[in-house]
N, CA, C and O atoms as a CHARMM CRD file, in Angstrom:
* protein
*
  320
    1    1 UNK  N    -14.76700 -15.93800 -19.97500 PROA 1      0.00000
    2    1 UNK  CA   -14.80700 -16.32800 -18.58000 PROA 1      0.00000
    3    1 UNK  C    -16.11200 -17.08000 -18.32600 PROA 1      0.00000
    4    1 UNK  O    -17.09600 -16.34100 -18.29000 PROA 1      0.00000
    5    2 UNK  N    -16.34300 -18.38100 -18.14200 PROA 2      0.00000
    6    2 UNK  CA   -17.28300 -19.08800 -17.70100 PROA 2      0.00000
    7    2 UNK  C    -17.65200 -18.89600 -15.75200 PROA 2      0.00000
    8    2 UNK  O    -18.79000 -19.20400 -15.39800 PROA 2      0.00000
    9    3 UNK  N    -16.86100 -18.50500 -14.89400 PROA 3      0.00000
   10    3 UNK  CA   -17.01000 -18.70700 -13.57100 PROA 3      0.00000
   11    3 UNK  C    -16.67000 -16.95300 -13.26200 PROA 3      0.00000
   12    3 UNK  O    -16.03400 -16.09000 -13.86700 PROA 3      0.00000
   13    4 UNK  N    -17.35300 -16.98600 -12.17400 PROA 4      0.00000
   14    4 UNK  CA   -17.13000 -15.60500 -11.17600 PROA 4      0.00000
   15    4 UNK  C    -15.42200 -15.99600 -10.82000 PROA 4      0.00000
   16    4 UNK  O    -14.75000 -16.99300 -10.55500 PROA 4      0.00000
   17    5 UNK  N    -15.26500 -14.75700 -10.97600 PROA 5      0.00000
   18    5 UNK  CA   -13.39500 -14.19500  -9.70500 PROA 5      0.00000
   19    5 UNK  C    -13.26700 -13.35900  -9.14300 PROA 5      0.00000
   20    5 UNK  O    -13.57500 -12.23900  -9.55000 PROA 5      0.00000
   21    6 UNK  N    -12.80800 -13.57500  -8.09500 PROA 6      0.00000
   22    6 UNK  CA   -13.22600 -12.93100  -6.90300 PROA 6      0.00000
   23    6 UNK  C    -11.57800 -13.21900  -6.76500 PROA 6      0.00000
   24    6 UNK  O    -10.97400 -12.87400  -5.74900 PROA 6      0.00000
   25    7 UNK  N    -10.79400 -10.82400  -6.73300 PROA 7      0.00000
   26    7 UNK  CA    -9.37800 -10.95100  -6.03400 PROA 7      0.00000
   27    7 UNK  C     -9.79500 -10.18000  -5.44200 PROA 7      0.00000
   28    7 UNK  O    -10.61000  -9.25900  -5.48500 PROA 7      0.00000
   29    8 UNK  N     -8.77500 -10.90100  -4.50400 PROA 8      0.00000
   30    8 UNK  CA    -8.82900 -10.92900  -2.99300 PROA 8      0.00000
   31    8 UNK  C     -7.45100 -10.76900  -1.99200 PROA 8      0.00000
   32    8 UNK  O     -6.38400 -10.46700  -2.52600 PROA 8      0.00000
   33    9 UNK  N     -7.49800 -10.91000  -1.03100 PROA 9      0.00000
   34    9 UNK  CA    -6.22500 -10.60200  -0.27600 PROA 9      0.00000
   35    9 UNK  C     -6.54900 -11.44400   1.28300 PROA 9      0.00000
   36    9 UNK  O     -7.64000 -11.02800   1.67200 PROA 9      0.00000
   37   10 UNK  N     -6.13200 -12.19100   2.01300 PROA 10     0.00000
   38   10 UNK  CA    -6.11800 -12.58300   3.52100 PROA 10     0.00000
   39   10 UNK  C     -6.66500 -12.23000   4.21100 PROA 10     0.00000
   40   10 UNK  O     -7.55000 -12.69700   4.92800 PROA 10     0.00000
   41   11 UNK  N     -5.95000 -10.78600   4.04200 PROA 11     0.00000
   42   11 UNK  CA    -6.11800  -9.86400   5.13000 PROA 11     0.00000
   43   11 UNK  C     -7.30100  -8.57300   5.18800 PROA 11     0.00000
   44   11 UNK  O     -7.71600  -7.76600   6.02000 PROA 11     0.00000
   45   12 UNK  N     -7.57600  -8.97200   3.60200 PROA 12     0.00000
   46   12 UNK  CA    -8.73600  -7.92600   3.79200 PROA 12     0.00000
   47   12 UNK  C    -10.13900  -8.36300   4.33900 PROA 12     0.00000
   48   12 UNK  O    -10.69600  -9.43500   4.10100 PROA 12     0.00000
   49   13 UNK  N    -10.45700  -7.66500   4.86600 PROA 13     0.00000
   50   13 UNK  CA   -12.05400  -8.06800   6.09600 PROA 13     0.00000
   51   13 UNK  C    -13.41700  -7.89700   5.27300 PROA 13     0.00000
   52   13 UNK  O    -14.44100  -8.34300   5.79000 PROA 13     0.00000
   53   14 UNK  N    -13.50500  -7.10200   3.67400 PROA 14     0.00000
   54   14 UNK  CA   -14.35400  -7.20600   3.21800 PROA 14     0.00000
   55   14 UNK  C    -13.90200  -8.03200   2.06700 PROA 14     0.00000
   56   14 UNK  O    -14.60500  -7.95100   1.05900 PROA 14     0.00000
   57   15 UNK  N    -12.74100  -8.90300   2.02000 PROA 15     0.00000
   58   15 UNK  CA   -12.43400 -10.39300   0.99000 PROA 15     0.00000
   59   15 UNK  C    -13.48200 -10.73800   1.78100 PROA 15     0.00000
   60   15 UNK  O    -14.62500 -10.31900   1.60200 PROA 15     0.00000
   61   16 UNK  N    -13.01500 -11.79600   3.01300 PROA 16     0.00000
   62   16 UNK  CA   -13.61100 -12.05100   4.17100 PROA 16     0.00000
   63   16 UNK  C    -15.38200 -12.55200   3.75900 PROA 16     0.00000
   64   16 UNK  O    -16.00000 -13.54400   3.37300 PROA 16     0.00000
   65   17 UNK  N    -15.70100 -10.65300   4.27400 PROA 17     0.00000
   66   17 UNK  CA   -16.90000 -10.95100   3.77000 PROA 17     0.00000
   67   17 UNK  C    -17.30500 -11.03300   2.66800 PROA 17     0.00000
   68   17 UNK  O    -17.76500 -12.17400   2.63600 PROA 17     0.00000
   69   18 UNK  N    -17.44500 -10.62000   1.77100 PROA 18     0.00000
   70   18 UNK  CA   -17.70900 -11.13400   0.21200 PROA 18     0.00000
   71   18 UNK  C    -17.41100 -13.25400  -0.03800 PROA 18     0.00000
   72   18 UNK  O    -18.29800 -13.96300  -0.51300 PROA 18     0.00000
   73   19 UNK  N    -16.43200 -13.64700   0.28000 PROA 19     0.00000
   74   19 UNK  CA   -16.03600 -14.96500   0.15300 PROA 19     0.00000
   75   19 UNK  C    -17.37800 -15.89600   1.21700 PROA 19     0.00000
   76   19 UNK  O    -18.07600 -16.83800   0.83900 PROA 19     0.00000
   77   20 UNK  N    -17.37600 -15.31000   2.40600 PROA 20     0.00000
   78   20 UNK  CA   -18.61800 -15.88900   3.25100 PROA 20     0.00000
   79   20 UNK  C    -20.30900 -15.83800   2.68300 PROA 20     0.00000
   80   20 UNK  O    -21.31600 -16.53400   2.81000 PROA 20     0.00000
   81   21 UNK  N    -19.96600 -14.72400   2.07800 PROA 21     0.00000
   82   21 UNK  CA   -21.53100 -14.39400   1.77300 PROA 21     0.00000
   83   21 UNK  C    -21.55100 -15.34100   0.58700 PROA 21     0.00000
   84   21 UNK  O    -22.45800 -16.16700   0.68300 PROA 21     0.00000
   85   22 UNK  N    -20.65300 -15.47600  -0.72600 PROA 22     0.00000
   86   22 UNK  CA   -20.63700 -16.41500  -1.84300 PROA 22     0.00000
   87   22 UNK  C    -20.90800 -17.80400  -1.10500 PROA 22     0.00000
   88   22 UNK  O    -21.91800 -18.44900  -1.38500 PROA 22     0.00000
   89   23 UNK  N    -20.00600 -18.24400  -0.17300 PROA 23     0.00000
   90   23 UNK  CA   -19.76800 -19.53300   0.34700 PROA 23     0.00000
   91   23 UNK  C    -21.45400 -19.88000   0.62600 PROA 23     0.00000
   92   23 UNK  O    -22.07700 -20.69300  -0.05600 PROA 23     0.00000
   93   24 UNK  N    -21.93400 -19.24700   1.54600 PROA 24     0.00000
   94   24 UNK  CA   -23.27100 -19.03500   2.37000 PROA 24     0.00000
   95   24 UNK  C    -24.09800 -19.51100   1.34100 PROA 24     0.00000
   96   24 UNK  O    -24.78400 -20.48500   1.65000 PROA 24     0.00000
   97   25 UNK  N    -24.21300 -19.08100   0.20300 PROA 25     0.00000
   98   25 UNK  CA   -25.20700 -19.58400  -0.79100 PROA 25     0.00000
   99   25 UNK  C    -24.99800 -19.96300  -1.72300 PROA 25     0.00000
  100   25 UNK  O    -25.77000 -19.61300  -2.61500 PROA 25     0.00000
  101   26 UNK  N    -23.77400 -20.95600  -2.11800 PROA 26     0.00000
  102   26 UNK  CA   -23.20800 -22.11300  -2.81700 PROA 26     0.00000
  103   26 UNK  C    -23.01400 -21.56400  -4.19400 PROA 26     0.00000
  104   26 UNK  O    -23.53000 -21.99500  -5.22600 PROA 26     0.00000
  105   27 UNK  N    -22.39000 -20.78800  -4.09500 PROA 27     0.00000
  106   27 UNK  CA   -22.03300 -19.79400  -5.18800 PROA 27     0.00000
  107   27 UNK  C    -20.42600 -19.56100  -5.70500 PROA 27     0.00000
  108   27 UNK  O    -19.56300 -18.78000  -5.30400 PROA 27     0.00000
  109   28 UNK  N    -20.41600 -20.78900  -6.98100 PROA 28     0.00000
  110   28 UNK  CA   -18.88100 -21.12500  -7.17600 PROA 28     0.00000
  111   28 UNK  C    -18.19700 -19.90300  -7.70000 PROA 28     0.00000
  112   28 UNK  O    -18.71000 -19.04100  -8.41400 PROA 28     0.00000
  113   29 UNK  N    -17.13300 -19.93700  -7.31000 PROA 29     0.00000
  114   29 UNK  CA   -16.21100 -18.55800  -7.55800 PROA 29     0.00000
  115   29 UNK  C    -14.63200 -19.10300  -7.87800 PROA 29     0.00000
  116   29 UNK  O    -14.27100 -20.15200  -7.34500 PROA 29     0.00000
  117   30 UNK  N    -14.15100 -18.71600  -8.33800 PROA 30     0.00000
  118   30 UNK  CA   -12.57400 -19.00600  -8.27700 PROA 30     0.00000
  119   30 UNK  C    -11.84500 -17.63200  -7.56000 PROA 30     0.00000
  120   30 UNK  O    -12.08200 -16.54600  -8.08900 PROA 30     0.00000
  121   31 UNK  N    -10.96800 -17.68000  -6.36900 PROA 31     0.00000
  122   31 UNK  CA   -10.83600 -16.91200  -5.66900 PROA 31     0.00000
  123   31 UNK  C     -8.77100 -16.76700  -6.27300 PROA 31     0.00000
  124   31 UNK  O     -8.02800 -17.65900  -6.68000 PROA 31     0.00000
  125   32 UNK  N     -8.53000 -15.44700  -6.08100 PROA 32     0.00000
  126   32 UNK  CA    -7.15400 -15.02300  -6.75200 PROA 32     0.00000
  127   32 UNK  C     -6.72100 -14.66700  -5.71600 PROA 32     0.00000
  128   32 UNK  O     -7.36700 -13.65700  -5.43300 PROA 32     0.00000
  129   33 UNK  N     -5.82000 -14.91900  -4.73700 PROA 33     0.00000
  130   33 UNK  CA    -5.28600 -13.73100  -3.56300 PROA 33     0.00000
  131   33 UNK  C     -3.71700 -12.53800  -4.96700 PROA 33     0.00000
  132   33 UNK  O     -2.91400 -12.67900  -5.89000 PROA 33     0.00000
  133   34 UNK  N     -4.27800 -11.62100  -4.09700 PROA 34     0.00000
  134   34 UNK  CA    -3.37500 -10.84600  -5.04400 PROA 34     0.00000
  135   34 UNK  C     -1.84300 -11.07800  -4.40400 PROA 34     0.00000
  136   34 UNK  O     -0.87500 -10.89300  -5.14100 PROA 34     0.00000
  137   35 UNK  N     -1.65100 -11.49100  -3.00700 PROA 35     0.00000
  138   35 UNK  CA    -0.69200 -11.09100  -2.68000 PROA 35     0.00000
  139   35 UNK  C      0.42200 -12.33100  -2.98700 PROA 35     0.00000
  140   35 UNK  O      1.61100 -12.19100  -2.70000 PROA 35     0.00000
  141   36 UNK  N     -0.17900 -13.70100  -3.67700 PROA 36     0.00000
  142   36 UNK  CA     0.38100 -14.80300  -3.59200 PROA 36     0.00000
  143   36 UNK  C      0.36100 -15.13900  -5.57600 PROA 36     0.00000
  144   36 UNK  O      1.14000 -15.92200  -6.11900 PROA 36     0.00000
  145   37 UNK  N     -0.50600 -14.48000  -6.17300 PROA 37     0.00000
  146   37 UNK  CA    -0.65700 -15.10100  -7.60300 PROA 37     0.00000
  147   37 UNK  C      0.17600 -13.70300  -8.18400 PROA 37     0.00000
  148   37 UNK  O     -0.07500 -12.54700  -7.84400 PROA 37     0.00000
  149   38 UNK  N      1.57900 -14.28700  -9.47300 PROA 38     0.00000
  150   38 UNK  CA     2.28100 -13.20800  -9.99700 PROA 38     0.00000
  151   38 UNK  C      1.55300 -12.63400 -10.78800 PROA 38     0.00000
  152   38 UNK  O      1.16800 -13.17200 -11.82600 PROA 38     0.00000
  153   39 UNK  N      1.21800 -11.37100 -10.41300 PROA 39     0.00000
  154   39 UNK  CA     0.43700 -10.11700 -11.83300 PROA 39     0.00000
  155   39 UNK  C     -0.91300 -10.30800 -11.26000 PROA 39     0.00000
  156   39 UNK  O     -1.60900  -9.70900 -12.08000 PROA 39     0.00000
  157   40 UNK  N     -1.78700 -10.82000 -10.26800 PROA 40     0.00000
  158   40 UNK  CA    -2.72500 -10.55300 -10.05600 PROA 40     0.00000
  159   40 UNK  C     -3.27000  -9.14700  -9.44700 PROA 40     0.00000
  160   40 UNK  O     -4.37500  -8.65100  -9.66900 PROA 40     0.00000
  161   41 UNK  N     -2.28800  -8.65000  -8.67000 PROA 41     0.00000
  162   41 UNK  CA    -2.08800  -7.08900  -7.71200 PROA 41     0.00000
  163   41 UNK  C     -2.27500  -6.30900  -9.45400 PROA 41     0.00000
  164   41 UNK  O     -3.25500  -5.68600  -9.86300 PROA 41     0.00000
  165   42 UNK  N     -1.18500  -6.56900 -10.09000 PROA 42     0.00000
  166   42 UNK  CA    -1.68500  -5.68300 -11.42600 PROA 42     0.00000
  167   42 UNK  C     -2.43700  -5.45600 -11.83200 PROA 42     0.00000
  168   42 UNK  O     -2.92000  -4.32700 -11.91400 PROA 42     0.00000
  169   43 UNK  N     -3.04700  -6.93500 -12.46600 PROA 43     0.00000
  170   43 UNK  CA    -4.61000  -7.20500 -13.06100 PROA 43     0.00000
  171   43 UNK  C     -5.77700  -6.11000 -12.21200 PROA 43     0.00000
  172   43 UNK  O     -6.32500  -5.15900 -12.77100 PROA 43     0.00000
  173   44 UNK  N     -5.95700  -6.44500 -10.97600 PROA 44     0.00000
  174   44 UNK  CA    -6.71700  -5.81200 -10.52700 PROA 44     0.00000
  175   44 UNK  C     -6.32300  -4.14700 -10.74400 PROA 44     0.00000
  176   44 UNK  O     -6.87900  -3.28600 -11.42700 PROA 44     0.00000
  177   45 UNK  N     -5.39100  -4.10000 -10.05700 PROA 45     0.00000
  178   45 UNK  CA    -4.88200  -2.21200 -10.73000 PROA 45     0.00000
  179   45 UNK  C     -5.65800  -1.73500 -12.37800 PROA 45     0.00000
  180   45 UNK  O     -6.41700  -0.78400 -12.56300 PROA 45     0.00000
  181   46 UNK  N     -5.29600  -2.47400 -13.13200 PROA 46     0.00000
  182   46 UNK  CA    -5.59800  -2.54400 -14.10100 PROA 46     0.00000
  183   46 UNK  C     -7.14500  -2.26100 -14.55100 PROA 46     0.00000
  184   46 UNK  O     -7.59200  -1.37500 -15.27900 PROA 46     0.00000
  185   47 UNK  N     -7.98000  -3.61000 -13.67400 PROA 47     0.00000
  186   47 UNK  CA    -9.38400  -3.09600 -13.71400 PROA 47     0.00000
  187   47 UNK  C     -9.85800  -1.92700 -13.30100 PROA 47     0.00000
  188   47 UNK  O    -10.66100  -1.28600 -13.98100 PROA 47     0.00000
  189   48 UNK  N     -9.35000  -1.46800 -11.97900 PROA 48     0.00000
  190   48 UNK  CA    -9.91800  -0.58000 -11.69800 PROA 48     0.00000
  191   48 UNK  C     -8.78900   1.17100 -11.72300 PROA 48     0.00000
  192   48 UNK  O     -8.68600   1.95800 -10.78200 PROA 48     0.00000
  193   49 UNK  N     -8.34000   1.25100 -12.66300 PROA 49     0.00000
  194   49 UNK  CA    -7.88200   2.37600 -13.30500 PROA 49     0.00000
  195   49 UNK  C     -6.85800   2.97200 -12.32000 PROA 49     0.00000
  196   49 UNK  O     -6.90100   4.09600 -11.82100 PROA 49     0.00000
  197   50 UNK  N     -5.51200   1.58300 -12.04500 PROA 50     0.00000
  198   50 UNK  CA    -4.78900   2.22800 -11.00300 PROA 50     0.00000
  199   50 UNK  C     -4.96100   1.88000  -9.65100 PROA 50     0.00000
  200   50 UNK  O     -4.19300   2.08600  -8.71100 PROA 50     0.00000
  201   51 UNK  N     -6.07900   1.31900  -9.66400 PROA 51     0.00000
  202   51 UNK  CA    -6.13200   1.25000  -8.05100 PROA 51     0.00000
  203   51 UNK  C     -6.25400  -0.25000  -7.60700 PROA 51     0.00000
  204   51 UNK  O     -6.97800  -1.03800  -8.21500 PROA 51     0.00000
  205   52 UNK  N     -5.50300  -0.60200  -6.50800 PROA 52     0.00000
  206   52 UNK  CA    -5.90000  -1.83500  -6.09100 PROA 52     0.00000
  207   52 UNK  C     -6.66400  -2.32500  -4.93600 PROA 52     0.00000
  208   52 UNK  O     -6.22500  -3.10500  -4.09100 PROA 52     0.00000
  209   53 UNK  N     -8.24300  -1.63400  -4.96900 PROA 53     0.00000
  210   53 UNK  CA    -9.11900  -1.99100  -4.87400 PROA 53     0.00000
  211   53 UNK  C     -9.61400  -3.25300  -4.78400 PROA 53     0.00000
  212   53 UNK  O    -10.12800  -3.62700  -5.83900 PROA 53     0.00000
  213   54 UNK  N     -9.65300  -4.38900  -3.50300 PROA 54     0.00000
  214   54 UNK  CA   -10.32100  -5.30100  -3.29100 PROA 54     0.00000
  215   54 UNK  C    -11.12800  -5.37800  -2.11000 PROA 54     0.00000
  216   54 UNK  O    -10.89500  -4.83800  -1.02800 PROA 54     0.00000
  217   55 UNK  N    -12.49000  -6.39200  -2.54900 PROA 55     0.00000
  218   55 UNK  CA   -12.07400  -7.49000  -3.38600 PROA 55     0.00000
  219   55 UNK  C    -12.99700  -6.60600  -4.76700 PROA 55     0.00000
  220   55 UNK  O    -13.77300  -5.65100  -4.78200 PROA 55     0.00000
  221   56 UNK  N    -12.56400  -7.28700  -5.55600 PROA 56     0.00000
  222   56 UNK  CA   -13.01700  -6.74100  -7.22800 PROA 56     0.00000
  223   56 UNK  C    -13.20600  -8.67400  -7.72000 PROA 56     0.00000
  224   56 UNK  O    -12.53900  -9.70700  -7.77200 PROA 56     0.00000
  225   57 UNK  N    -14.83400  -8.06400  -8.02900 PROA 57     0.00000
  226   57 UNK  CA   -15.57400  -9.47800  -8.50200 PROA 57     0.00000
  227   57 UNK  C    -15.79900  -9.36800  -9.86800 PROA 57     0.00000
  228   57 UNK  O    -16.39200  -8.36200 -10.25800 PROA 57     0.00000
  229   58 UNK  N    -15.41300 -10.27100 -10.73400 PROA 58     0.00000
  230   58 UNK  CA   -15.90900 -10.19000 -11.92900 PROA 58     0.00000
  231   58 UNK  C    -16.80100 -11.06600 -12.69700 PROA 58     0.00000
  232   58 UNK  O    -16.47500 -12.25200 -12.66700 PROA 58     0.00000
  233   59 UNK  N    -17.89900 -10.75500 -13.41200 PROA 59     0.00000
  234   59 UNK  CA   -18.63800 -11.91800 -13.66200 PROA 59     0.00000
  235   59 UNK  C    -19.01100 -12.25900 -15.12700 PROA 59     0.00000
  236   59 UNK  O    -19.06600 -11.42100 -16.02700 PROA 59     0.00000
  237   60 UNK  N    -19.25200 -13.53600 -15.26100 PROA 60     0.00000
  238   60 UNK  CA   -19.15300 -14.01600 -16.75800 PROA 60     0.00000
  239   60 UNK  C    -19.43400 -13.23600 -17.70500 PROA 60     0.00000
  240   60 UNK  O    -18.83700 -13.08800 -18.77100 PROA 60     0.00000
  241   61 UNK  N    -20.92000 -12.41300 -17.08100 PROA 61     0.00000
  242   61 UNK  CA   -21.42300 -11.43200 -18.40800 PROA 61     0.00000
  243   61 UNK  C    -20.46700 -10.06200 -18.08300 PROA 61     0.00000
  244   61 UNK  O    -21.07500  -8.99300 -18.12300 PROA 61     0.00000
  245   62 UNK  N    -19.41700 -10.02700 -17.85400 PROA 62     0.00000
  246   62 UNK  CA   -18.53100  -9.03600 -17.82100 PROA 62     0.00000
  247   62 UNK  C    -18.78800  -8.11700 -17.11400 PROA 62     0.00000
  248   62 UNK  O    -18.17100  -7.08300 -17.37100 PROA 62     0.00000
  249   63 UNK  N    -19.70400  -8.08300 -16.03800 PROA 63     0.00000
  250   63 UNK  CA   -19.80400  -6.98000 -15.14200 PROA 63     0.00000
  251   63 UNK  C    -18.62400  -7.41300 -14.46100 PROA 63     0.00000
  252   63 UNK  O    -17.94900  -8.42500 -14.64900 PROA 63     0.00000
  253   64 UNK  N    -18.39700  -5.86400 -13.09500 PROA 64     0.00000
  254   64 UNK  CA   -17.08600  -6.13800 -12.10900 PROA 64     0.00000
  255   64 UNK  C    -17.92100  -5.24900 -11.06900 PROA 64     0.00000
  256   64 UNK  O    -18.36300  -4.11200 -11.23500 PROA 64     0.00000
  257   65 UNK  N    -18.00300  -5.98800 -10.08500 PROA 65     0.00000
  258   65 UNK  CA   -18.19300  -5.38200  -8.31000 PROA 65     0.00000
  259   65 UNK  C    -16.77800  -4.92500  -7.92500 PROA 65     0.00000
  260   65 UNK  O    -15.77500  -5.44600  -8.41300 PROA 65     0.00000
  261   66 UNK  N    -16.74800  -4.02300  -7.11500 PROA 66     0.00000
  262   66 UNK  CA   -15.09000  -3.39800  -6.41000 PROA 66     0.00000
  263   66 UNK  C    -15.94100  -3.04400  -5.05600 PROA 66     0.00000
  264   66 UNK  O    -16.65900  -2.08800  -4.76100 PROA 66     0.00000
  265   67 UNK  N    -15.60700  -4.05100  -4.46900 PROA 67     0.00000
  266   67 UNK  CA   -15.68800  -3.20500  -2.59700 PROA 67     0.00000
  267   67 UNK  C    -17.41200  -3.53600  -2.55400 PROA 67     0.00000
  268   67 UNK  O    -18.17300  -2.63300  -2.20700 PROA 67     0.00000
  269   68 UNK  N    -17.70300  -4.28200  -2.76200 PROA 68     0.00000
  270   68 UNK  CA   -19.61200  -4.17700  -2.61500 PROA 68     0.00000
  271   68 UNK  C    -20.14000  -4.79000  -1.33400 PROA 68     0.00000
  272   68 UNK  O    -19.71500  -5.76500  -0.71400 PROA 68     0.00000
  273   69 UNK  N    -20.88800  -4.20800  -1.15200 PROA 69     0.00000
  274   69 UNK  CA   -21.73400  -4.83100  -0.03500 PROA 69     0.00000
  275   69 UNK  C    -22.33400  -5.98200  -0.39900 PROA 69     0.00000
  276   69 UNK  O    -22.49500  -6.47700  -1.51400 PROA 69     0.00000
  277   70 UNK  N    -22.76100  -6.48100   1.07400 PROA 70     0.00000
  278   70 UNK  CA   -22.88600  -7.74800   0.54300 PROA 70     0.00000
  279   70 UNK  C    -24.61400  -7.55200  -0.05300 PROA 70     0.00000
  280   70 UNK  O    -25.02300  -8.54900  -0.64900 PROA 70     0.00000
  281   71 UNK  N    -25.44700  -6.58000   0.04400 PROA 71     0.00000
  282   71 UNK  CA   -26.55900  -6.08300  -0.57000 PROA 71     0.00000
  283   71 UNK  C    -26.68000  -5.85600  -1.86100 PROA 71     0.00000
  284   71 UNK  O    -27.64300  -6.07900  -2.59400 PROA 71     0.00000
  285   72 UNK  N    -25.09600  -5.15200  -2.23000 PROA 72     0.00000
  286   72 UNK  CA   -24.88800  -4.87100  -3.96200 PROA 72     0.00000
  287   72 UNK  C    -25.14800  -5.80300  -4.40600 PROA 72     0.00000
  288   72 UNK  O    -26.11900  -5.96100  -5.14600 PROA 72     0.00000
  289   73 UNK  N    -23.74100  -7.33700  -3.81700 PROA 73     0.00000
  290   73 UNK  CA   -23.68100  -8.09500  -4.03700 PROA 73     0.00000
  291   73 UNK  C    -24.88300  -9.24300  -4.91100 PROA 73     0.00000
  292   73 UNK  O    -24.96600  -9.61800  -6.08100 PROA 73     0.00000
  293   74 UNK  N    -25.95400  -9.61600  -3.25500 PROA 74     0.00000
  294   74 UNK  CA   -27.24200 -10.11700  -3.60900 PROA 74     0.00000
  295   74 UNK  C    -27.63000  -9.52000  -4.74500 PROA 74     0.00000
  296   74 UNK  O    -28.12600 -10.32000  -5.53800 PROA 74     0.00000
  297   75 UNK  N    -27.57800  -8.19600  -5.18600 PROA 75     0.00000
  298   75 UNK  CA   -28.59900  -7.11000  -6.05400 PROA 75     0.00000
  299   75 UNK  C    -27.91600  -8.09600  -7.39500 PROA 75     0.00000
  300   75 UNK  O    -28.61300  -8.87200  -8.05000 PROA 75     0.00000
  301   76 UNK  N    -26.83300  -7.93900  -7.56800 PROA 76     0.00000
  302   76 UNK  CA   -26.24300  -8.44600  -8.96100 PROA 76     0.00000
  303   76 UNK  C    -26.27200  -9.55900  -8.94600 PROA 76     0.00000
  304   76 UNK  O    -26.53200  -9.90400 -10.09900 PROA 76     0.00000
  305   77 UNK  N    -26.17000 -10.34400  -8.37200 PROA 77     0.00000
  306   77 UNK  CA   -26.47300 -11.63600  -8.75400 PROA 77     0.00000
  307   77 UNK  C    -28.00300 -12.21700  -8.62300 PROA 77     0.00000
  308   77 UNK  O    -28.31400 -13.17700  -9.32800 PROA 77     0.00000
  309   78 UNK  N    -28.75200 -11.76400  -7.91800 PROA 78     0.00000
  310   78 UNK  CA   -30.17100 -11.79300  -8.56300 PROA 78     0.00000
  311   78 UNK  C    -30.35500 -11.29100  -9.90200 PROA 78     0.00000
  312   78 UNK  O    -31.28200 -11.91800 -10.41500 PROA 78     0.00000
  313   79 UNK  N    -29.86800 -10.42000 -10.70100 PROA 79     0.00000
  314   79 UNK  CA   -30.45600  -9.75800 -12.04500 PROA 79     0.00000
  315   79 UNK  C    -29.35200 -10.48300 -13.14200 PROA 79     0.00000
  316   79 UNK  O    -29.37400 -10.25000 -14.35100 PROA 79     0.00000
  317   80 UNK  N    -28.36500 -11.42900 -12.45700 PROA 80     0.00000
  318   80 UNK  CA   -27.45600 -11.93300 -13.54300 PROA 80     0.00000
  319   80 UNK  C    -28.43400 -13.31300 -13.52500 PROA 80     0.00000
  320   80 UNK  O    -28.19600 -14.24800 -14.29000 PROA 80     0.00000
């Protein structure tokens, strides 16, 4: 994986925020809605052991955010 992914859903309010806060500081992402891409709702299940937990960020050096603030957020991508 060369780029951040970020799944996501419409309707969720912390997609929302997570996607604003990336946007805000020009921070390319490729964004998945689960409810529109086939097997993405899985994938994510998948990452997070069953659960479909978004948004769930994943990043090149293979870390994964699930549900982060947008503080986590800043935190990890300052130390990546």
């Amino acid at each position: 994986m060369k780029q951040m992914i970020l799944y996501g859903a419409s309707w969720c309010a912390d997609c929302r925020r997570s996607r604003n806060y990336l946007d805000s500081k020009n921070i390319s992402y490729e964004y998945i809605d689960i409810d529109s891409v086939p097997g993405a709702a899985d994938k994510v299940a998948e990452i997070n052991n069953g659960l479909k937990s978004i948004p769930t960020i994943l990043f090149p050096d293979g870390g994964v955010l699930v549900e982060p603030t947008n503080d986590e957020l800043a935190a990890y991508l300052a130390k990546a």
